[in-house]
N, C-alpha and C positions, 0 to 999 in steps of 0.2 A: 406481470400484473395486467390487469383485463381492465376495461372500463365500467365494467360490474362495481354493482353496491358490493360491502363487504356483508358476511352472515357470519357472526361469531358466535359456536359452540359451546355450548355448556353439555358435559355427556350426563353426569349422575344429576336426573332431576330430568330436564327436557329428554335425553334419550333413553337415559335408565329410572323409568318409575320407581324409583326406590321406595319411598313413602307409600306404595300401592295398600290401598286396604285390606287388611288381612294378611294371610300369610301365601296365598295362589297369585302365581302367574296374572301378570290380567290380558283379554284376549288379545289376540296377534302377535305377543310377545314369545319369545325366545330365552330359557333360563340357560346363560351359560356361569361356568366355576373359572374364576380366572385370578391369577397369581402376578399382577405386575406388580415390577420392582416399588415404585411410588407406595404401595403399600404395604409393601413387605417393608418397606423402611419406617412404615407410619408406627410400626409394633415393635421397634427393636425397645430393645435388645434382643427378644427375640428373635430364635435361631429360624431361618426360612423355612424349615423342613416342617415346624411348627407352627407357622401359622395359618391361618383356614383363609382359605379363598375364599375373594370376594363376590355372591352371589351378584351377577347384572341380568337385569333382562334388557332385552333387544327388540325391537320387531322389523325385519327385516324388508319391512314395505318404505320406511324410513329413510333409505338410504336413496333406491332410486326418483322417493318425492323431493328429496332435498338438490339431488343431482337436475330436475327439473326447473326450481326454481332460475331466476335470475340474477342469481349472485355466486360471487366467488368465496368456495366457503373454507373457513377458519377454525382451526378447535381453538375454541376459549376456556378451559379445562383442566385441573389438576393434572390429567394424565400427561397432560403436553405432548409430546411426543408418542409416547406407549396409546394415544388415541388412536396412532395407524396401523399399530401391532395389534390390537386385541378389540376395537370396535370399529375401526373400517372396513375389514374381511367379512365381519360380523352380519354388517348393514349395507353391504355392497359399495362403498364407498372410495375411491383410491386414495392413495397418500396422500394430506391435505399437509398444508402448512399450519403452524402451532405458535403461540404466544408463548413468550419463556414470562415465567413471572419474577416479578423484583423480589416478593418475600410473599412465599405460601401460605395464607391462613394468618397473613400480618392483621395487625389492627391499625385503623385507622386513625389521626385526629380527629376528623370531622368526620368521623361516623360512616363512614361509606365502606359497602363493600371491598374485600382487600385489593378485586381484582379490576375495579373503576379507573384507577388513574393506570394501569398498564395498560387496558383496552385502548383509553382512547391515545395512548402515546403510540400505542401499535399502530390504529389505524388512520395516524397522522394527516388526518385534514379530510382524508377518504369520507365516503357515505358510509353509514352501515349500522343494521340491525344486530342488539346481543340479545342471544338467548340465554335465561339461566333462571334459575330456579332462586336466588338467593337479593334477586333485585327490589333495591325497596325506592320508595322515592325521591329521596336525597339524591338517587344512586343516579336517576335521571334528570333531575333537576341540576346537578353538578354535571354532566354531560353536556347537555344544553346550554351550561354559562361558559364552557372548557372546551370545546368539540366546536371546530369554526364552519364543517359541515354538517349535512343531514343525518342526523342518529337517531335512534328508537330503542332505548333500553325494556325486550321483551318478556316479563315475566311469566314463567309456565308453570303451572303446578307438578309439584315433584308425586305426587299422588297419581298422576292421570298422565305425563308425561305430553311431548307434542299430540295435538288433535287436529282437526282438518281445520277448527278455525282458526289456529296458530299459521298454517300453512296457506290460508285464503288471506290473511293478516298482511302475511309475507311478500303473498303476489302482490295485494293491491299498495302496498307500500314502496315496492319498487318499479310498480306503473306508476303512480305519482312521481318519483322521483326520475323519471325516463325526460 
């Protein structure tokens, strides 16, 4: 552990513009066809042999801006694990550490995204920025009454993926926190 803020990952959405407009590429991205088990299991019964991989894009400038920042970074991310197999090589990225989740795609009582109350039990008392495409305001306002340090629940459009001012966001929020 570093004395770094923590930066917790969301991949489909901040780093895979899925929602992209249209059906193209958008620029700087990378189209790769990829097969992790997470969702080969998302289709079962279906047999693996049968099911289509999952289109991601990438852009590969991603990896070494995130490596720049000042924090120590985290996949907060369905893929969990398989985020080091198939988008860290991707985006230049080494093996990170991974949040395991209590229950995938749970619902909540009180309305908060499913992966809210593991984030902040992960980053236990720690600083730290989430990225994700899926945060709404509950999600930050219950971080804020729950989280006895500095957090910033960061939402990115799953259309347009990270941008430089996600990335300028990120600086100035962990020079404030220095």
């Amino acid at each position: 552990m570093t004395g770094k803020p923590l930066l917790l990952l969301d991949v489909d959405g901040p780093l895979n513009p899925f929602a992209a407009p249209g059906t193209r590429r958008p620029e700087g991205y990378r189209t790769h066809r990829m097969l992790p088990e997470g969702w080969v299991a998302r289709h079962a019964p279906t047999p693996r042999h049968r099911v289509k991989p999952l289109r991601v894009w990438l852009n590969p400038a991603h990896g070494p801006e995130l490596l720049s920042l000042p924090y120590e970074l985290v996949w907060a991310t369905t893929w969990m694990e398989e985020a080091n197999t198939f988008i860290a090589p991707n985006i230049g990225l080494p093996e990170l550490p991974y949040i395991r989740w209590t229950e995938v795609f749970g619902t909540d009582p009180d309305g908060l995204h499913w992966k809210t109350r593991d984030v902040v039990a992960w980053a236990d008392g720690r600083p730290f920025v989430w990225v994700d495409d899926e945060l709404g305001p509950q999600d930050a306002a219950w971080i804020e009454a729950n989280h006895p340090g500095p957090a910033v629940a960061l939402w990115v459009d799953p259309r347009y993926g990270l941008r430089d001012l996600h990335f300028d966001a990120l600086r100035e929020w962990a020079e404030e926190e220095r």
